[in-house]
C-alpha positions as CSV (number, residue, x, y, z in Angstrom):
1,X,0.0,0.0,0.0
2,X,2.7,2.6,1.2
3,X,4.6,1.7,-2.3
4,X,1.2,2.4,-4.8
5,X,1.0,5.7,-2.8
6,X,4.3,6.8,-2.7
7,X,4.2,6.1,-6.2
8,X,0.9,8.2,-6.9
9,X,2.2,11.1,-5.2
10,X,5.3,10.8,-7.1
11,X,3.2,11.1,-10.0
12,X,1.4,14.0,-9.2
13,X,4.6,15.7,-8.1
14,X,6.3,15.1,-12.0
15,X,3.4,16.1,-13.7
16,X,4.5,20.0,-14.0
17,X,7.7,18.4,-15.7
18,X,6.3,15.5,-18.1
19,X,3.1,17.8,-18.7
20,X,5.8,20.7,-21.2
21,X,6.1,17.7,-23.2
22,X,3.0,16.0,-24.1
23,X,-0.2,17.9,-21.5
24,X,-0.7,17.0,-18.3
25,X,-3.1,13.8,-20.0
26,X,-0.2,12.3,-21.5
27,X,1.9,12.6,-18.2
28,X,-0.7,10.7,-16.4
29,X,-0.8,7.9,-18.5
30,X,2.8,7.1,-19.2
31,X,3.4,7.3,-15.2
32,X,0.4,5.3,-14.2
33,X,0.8,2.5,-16.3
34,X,4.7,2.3,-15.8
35,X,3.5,2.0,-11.7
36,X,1.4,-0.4,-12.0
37,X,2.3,-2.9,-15.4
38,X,4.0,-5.2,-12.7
39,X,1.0,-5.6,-10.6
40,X,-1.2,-6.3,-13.6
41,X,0.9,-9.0,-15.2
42,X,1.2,-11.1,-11.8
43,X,-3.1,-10.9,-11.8
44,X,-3.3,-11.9,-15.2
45,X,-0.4,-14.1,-15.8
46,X,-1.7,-17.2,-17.7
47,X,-1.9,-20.9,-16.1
48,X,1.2,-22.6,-17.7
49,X,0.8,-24.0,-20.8
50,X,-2.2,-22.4,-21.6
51,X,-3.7,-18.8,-22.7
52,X,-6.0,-19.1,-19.6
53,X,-5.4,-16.4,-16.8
54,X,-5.5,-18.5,-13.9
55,X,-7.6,-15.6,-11.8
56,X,-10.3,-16.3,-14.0
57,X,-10.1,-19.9,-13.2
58,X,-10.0,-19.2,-10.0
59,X,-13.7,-17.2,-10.1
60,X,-15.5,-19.6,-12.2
61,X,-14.4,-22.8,-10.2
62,X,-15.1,-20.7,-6.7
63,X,-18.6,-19.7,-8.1
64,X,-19.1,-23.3,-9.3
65,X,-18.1,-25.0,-5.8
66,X,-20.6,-22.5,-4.3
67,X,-23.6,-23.0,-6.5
68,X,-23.1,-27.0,-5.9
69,X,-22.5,-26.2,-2.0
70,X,-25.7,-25.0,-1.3
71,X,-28.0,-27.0,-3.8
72,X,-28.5,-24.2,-6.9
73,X,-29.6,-21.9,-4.0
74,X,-30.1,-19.0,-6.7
75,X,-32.8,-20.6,-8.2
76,X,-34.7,-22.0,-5.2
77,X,-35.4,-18.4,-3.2
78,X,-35.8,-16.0,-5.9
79,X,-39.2,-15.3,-4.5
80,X,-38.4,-14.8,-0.9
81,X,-35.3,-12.6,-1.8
82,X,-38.0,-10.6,-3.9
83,X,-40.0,-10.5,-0.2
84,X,-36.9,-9.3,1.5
85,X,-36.5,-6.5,-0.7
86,X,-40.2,-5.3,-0.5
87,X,-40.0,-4.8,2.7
88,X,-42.4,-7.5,4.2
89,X,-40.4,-9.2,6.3
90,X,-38.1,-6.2,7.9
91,X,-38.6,-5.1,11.6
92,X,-37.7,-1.1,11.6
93,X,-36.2,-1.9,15.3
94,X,-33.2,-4.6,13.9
95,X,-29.8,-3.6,14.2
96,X,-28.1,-1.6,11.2
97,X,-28.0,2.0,9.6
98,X,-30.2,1.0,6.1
99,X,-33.0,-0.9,4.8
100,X,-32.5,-3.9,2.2
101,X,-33.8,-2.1,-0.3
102,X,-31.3,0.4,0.2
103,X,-28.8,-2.2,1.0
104,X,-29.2,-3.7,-2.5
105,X,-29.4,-0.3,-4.2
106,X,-26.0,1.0,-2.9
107,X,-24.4,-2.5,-3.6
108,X,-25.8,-2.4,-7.2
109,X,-24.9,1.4,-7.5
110,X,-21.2,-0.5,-7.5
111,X,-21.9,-2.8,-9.8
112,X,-24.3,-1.7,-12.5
113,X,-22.8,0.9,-13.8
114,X,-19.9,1.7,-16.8
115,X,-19.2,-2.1,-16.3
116,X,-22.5,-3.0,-18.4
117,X,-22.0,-0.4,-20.9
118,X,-18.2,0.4,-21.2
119,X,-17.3,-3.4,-20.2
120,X,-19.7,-5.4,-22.3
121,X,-18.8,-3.3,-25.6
122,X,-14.6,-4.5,-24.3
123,X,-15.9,-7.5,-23.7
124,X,-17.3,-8.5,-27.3
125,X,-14.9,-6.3,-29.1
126,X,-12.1,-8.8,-28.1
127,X,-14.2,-11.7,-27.3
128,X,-16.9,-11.3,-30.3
129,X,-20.7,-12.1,-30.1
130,X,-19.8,-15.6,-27.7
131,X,-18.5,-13.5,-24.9
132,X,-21.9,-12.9,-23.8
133,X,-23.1,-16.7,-23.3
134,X,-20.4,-17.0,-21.2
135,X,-20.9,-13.4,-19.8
136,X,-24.4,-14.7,-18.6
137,X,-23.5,-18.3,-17.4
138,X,-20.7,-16.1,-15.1
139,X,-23.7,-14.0,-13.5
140,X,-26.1,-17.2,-13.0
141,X,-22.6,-19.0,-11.3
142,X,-21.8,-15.4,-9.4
143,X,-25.0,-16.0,-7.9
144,X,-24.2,-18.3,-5.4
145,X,-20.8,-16.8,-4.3
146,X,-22.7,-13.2,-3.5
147,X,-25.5,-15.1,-1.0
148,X,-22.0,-17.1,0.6
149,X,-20.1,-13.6,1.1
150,X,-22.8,-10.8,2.1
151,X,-24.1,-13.6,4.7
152,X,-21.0,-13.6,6.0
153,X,-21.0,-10.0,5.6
154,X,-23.8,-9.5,8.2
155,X,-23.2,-12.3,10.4
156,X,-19.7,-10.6,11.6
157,X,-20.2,-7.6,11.5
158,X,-19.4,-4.8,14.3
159,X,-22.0,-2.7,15.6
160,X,-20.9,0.3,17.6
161,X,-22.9,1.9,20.5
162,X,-24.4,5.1,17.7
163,X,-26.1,2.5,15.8
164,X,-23.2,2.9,12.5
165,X,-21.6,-1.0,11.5
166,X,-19.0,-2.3,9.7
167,X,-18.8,-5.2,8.2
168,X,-16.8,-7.3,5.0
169,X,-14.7,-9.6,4.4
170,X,-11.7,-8.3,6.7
171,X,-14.3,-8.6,9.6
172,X,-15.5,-12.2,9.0
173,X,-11.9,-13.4,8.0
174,X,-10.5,-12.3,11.1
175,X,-14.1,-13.4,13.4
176,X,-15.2,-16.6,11.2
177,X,-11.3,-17.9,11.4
178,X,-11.3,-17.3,15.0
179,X,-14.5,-18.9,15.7
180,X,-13.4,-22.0,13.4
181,X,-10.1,-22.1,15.3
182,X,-8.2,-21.5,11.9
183,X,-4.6,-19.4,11.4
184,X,-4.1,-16.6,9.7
185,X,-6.8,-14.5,9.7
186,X,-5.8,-11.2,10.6
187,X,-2.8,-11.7,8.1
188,X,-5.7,-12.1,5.1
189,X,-8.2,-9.5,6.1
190,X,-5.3,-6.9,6.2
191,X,-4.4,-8.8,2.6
192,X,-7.7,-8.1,1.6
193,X,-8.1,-4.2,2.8
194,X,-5.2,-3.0,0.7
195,X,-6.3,-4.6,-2.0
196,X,-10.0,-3.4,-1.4
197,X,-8.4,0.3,-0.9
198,X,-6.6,-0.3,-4.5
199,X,-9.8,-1.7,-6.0
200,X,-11.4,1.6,-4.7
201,X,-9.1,3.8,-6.1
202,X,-9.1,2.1,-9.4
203,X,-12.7,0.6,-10.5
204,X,-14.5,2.1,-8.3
205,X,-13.4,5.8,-9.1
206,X,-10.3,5.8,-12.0
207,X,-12.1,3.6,-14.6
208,X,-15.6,5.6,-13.9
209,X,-13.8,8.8,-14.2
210,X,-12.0,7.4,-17.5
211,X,-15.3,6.3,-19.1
212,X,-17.6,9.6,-18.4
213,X,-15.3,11.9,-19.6
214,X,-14.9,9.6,-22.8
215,X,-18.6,10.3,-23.3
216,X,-18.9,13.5,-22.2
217,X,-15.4,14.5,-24.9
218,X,-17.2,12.2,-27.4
219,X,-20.8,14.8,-27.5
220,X,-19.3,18.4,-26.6
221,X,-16.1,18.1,-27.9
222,X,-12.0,16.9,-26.5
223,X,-10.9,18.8,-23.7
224,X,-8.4,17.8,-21.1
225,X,-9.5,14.9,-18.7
226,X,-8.7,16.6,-15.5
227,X,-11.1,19.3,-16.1
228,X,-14.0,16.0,-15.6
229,X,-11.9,14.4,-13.0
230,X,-12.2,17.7,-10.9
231,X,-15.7,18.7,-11.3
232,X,-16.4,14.7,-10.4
233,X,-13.8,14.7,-7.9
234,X,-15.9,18.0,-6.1
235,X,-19.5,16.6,-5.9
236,X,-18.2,13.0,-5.2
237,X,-16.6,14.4,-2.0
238,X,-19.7,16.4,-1.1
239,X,-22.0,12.8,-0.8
240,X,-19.1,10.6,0.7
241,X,-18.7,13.0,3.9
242,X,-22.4,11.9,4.6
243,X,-21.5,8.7,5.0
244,X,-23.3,5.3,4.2
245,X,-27.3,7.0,5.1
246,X,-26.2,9.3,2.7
247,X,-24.6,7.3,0.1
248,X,-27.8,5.0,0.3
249,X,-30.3,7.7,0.7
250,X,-28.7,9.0,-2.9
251,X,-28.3,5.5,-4.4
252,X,-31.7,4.4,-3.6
253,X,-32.9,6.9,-6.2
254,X,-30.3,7.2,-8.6
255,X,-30.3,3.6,-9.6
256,X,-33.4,2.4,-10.0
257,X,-33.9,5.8,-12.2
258,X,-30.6,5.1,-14.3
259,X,-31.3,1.3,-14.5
260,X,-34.6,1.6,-16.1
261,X,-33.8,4.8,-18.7
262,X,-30.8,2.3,-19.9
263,X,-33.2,-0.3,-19.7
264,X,-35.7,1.2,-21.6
265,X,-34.2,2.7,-24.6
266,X,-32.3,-0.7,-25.3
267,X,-35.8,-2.6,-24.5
268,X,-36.9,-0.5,-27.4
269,X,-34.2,-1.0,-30.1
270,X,-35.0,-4.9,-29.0
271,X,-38.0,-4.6,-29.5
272,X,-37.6,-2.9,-33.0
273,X,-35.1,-5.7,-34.3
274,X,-37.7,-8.6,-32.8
275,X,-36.8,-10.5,-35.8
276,X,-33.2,-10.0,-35.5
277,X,-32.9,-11.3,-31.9
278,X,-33.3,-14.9,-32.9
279,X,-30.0,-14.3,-35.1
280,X,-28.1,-12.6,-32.1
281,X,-28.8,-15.4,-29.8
282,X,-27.5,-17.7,-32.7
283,X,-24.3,-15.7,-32.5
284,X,-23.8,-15.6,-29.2
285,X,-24.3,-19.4,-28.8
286,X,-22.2,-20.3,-31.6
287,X,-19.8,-18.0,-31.0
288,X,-19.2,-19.8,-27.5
289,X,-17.8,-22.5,-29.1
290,X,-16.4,-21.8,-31.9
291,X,-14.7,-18.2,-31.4
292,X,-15.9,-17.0,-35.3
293,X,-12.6,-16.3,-36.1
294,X,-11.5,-14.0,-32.9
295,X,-8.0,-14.5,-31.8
296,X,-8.0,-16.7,-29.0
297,X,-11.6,-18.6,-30.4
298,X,-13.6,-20.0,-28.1
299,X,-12.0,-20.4,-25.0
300,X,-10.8,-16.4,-26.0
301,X,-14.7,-15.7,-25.8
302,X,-15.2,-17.6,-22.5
303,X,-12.0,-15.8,-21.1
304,X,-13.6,-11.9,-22.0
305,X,-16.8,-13.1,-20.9
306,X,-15.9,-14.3,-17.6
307,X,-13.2,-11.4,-17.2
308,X,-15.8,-9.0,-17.9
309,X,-18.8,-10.3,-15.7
310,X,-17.0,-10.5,-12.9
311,X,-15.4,-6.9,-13.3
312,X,-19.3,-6.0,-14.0
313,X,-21.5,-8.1,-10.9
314,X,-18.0,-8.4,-8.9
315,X,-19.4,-11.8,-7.1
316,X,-16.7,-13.4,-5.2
317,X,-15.0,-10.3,-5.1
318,X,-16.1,-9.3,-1.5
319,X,-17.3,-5.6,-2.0
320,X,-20.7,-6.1,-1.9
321,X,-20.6,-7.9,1.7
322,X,-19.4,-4.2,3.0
323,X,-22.5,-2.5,1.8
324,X,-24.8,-5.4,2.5
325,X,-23.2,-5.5,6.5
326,X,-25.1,-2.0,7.1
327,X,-28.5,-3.7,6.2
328,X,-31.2,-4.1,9.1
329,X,-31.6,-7.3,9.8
330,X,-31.3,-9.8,12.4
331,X,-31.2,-12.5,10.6
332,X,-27.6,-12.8,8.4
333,X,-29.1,-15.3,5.9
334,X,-31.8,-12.6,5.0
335,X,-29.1,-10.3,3.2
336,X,-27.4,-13.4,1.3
337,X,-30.9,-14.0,-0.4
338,X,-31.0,-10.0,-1.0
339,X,-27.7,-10.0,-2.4
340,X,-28.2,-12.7,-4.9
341,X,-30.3,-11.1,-7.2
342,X,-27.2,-8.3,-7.7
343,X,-25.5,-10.4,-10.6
344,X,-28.9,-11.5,-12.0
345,X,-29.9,-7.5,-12.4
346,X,-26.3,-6.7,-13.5
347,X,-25.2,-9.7,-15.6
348,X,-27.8,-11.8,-16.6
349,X,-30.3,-8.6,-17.3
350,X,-28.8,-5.3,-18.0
351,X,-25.1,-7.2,-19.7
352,X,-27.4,-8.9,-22.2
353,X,-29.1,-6.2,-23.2
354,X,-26.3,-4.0,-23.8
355,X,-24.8,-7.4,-26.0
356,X,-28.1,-7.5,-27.9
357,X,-28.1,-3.8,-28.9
358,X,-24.3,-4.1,-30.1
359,X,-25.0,-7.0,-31.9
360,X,-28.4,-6.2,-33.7
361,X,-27.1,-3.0,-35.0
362,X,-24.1,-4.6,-36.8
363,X,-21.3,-3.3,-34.6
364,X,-19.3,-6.2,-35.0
365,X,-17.6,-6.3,-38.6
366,X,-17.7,-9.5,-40.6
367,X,-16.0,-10.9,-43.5
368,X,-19.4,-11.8,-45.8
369,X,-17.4,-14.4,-47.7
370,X,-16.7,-16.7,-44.4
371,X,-18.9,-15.2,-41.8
372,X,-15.6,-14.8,-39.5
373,X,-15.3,-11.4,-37.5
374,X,-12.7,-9.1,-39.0
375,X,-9.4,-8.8,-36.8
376,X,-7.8,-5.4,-36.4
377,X,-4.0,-5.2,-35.7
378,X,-4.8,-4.5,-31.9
379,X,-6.4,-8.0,-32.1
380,X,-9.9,-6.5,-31.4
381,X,-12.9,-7.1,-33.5
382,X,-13.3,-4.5,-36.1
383,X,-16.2,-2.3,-35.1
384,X,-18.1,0.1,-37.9
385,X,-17.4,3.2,-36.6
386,X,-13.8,2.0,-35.3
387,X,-14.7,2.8,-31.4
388,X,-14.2,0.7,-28.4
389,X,-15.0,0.6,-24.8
390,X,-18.4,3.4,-24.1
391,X,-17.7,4.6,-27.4
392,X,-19.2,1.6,-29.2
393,X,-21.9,1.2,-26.8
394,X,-22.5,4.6,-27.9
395,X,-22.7,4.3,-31.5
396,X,-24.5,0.9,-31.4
397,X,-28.0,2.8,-29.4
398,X,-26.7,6.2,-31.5
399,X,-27.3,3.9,-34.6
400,X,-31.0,3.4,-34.0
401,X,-31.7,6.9,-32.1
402,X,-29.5,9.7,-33.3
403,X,-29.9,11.6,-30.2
404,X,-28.6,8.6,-27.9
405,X,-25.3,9.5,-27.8
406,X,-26.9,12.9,-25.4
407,X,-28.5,10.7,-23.2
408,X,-26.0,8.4,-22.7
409,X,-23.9,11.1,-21.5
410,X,-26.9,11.6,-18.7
411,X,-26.8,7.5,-18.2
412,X,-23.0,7.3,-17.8
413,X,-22.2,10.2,-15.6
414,X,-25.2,8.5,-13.1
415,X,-23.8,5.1,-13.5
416,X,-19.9,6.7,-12.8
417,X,-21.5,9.1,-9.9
418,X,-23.3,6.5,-8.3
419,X,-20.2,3.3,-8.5
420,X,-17.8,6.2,-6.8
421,X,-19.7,7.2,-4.1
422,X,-20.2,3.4,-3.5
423,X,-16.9,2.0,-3.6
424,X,-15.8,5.2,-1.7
425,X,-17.5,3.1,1.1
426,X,-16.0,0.2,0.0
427,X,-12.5,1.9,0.3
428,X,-13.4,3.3,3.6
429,X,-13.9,0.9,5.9
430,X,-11.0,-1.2,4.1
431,X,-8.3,1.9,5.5
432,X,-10.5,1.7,8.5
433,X,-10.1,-1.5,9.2
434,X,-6.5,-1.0,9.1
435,X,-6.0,2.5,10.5
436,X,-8.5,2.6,12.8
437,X,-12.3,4.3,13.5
438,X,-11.7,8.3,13.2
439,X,-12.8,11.2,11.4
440,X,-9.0,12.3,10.7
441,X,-8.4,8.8,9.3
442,X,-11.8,8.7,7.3
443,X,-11.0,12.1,6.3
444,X,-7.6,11.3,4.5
445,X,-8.8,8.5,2.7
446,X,-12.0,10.7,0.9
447,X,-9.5,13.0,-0.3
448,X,-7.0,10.1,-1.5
449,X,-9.8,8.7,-3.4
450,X,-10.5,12.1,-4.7
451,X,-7.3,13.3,-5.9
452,X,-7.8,9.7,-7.6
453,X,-10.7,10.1,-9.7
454,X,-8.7,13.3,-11.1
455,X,-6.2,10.7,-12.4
456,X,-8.4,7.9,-13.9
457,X,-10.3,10.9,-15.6
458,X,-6.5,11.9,-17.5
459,X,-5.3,8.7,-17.9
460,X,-6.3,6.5,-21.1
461,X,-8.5,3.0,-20.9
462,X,-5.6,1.2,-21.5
463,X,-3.5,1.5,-18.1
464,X,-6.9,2.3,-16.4
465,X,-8.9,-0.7,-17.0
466,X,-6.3,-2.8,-16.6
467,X,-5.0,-1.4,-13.6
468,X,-9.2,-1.5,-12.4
469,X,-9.7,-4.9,-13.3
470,X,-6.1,-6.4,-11.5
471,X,-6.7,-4.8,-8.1
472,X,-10.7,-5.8,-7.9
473,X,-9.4,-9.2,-8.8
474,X,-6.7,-9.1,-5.9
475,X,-9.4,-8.8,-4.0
476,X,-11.1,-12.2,-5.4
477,X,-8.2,-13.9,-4.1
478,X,-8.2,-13.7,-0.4
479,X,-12.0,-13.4,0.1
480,X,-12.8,-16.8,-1.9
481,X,-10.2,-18.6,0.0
482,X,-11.9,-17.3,2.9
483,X,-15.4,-18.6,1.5
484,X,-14.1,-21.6,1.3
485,X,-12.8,-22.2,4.9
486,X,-15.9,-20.2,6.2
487,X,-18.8,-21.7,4.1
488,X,-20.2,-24.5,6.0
489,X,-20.9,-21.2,8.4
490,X,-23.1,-20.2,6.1
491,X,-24.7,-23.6,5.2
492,X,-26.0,-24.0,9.1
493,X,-27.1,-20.5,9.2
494,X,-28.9,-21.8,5.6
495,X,-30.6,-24.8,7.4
496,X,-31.5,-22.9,9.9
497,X,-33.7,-20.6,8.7
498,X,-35.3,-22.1,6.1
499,X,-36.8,-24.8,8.6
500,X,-37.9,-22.0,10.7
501,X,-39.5,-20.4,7.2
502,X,-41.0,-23.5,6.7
503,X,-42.2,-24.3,10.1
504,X,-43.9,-21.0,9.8
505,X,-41.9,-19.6,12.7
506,X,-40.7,-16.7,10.5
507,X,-43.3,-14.1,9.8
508,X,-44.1,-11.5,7.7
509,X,-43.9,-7.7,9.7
510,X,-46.8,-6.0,10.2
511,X,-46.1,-2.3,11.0
């Protein structure tokens, strides 16, 4: 941690020098990503003897183990989890600072965002049409690994006297090993906050900050980064001194509003290519398997699609177990069903979508004579206007509705305001965990993370997402092993309730 900010600050502090020779953009990028290409290569380094990055091995088989753990258990309580988050069976009195609903909304606020419109368009750009089957299959599998770690999340939490918690996986690392008699513990949970600090400062503000100035540049015209990352930087810090009631007071309203005017316009397009849809699935599921021509083929197109997802829903990640530890609830397991319906929304939902738009609209350059996507020299699928990243996503809905673009400069600045202000939580309680409870302490870390989303805003996509996608992935690595050790916790907290559900001892709350 002290080297990655030692190293920021010495970025900041050359700027003035590297910014006479190319702009103070330029100097950004060519420090950040000569800070941090070590750190990226280790995360992604391939298992040996294959082109398969061996984190996402490690996310799909964790998900998979999960899923079989607990018996498919996204698919048996997706109508009590809808219960939960209506409110019928919370008791105002429980312990906790929010209300599920909330809980979910500030959760998804760091999930559904730039992810499933920036990430999706990376993600079939490199991965073509088939990156989305496997895109979807990660967000069904994610399922099961968000219900393990948010009832976790909850179940060791700490609750201080003024009614505020904190919770995550640093807490139930260092109270679920403990209780299991299990070494090591406080060594992984202060693994897991730096890397939850660095995933803060890079997805959750850097890549945002990258991706809304991208849009906003692409509709009123280029002008230097920082002048986004500051005006960003301003309001973010204005919501984050609130604390979590405030972050989930303005998430509550921002995403439901921002998920269902993305929602809607790309329903539409659907909707207008009905006869088209048919042709994309065909795509997508042949594409799976076969790679149409991309480099890498198939297993190319499961790698994107998996990489993607989990940058997108984050399940198995831990992040989402922080937010969903303020929820009011007594009963742990309650926020695990909650929190499985996060990578459904995000994944399963709003990443399709986005897949469908890119594909029906003929994004995705072909050779007629084979059928086999064209390759650029970058090694990405050739796109028809030649953009990448937001910019695609962009062009695709711009395609259908000229005046898109406008809007999705309204969608992308909610989606990047609303996944800051959560993972600025996120980030918070990590340095807490470490430095202590304090204003002085939560102090310093708001303005680290702000003087951060100046710098993802200058740097380019390249370093950024990268960077974003290596230190949220970091983070996958200590909390699943800590899943593992801890999830027969969660299976008799599991058995529990659900015989006292069906025994009828759990009731619905009647204010």
């Amino acid at each position: 941690m002290r080297q990655f900010l030692v190293a920021a600050l010495a970025a900041l502090l050359a700027l003035p020098a590297r910014a006479q020779e190319g702009g103070i953009d330029a100097a950004v990028n060519e420090i950040f990503a000569a800070s941090t290409g070590w750190f990226v290569n280790f995360i992604f380094a391939p298992i040996p003897g294959t082109s398969f990055s061996w984190i996402v091995a490690w996310l799909v088989i964790g998900a998979t183990v999960f899923t079989l753990y607990f018996g498919f258990i996204q698919f048996r309580v997706i109508g009590h989890s809808l219960a939960l988050v209506s409110g019928k069976y919370s008791d105002p009195k429980d312990a906790g600072e929010v209300s599920h609903f909330q809980a979910l909304a500030t959760a998804l606020s760091g999930t559904v965002g730039l992810g499933n419109i920036a990430g999706v368009a990376v993600a079939v750009s490199i991965g073509g049409a088939g990156a989305t089957f496997w895109m979807i299959l990660a967000g069904l599998l994610g399922m099961a690994s968000k219900f393990t770690e948010c009832t976790l999340g909850v179940k060791y939490r700490n609750e201080y006297p003024d009614g505020t918690v904190s919770g995550g996986p640093m807490y139930y690392i260092t109270k679920g090993f403990a209780e299991r008699g299990l070494p090591g513990g406080k060594i992984l949970a202060i693994l897991f906050s730096i890397f939850c600090v660095l995933g803060a400062l890079g997805g959750g503000n850097m890549f945002q900050a990258n991706q809304a100035h991208q849009q906003i540049s692409g509709v009123v015209g280029e002008y230097p980064g920082w002048i986004t990352g500051v005006i960003f930087a301003a309001i973010v810090f204005i919501v984050i001194v609130g604390g979590i009631k405030s972050i989930a007071r303005v998430t509550e309203k921002v995403v439901p509003f921002m998920g269902i005017l993305y929602c809607s316009v790309a329903l539409v397009i659907i909707l207008m290519n009905l006869d088209m849809v048919g042709t994309a699935f065909g795509q997508i599921i042949d594409g799976a398997f076969t790679g149409n021509g991309i480099v890498g083929g198939a297993i190319g197109a499961l790698i994107q699609g998996f990489r993607r997802a989990a940058f997108s829903n984050e399940a198995g990640v831990g992040s989402a177990a922080i937010a969903h530890s303020a929820v009011k609830t007594k009963e742990p397991i309650t926020e695990g069903f909650v929190s499985l319906l996060e990578p459904f929304i995000d994944t399963v939902v709003i990443c399709t979508m986005t897949a469908l738009v890119i594909i029906i609209t003929g994004q995705l350059m072909t050779d007629p004579a084979t059928g086999l996507y064209l390759i650029g020299d970058d090694g990405r699928v050739v796109t028809a206007t030649g953009a990448t990243g937001v910019g695609l996503t962009s062009a695709a809905f711009g395609s259908v509705f000229t005046w898109f673009p406008y809007l999705l400069v309204v969608a992308v600045v909610l989606f990047a305001f609303s996944t800051m202000i959560s993972w600025s939580y996120y980030g918070l309680k990590a340095w807490t965990y470490m430095f202590g409870e304090g204003k002085a302490q939560e102090l310093t870390f708001k303005v680290i993370f702000c003087v951060f989303i100046v710098i993802g805003a200058a740097a380019s996509l390249g370093p950024v997402i990268d960077f974003s996608d290596a230190a949220i992935f970091a983070m996958a690595v200590v909390n699943i092993i800590a899943l593992y050790l801890l999830m027969p916790i969660v299976k008799r907290e599991l058995d529990s309730y659900l015989s006292r559900l069906r025994s009828g001892q759990i009731k619905r709350f009647k204010p």
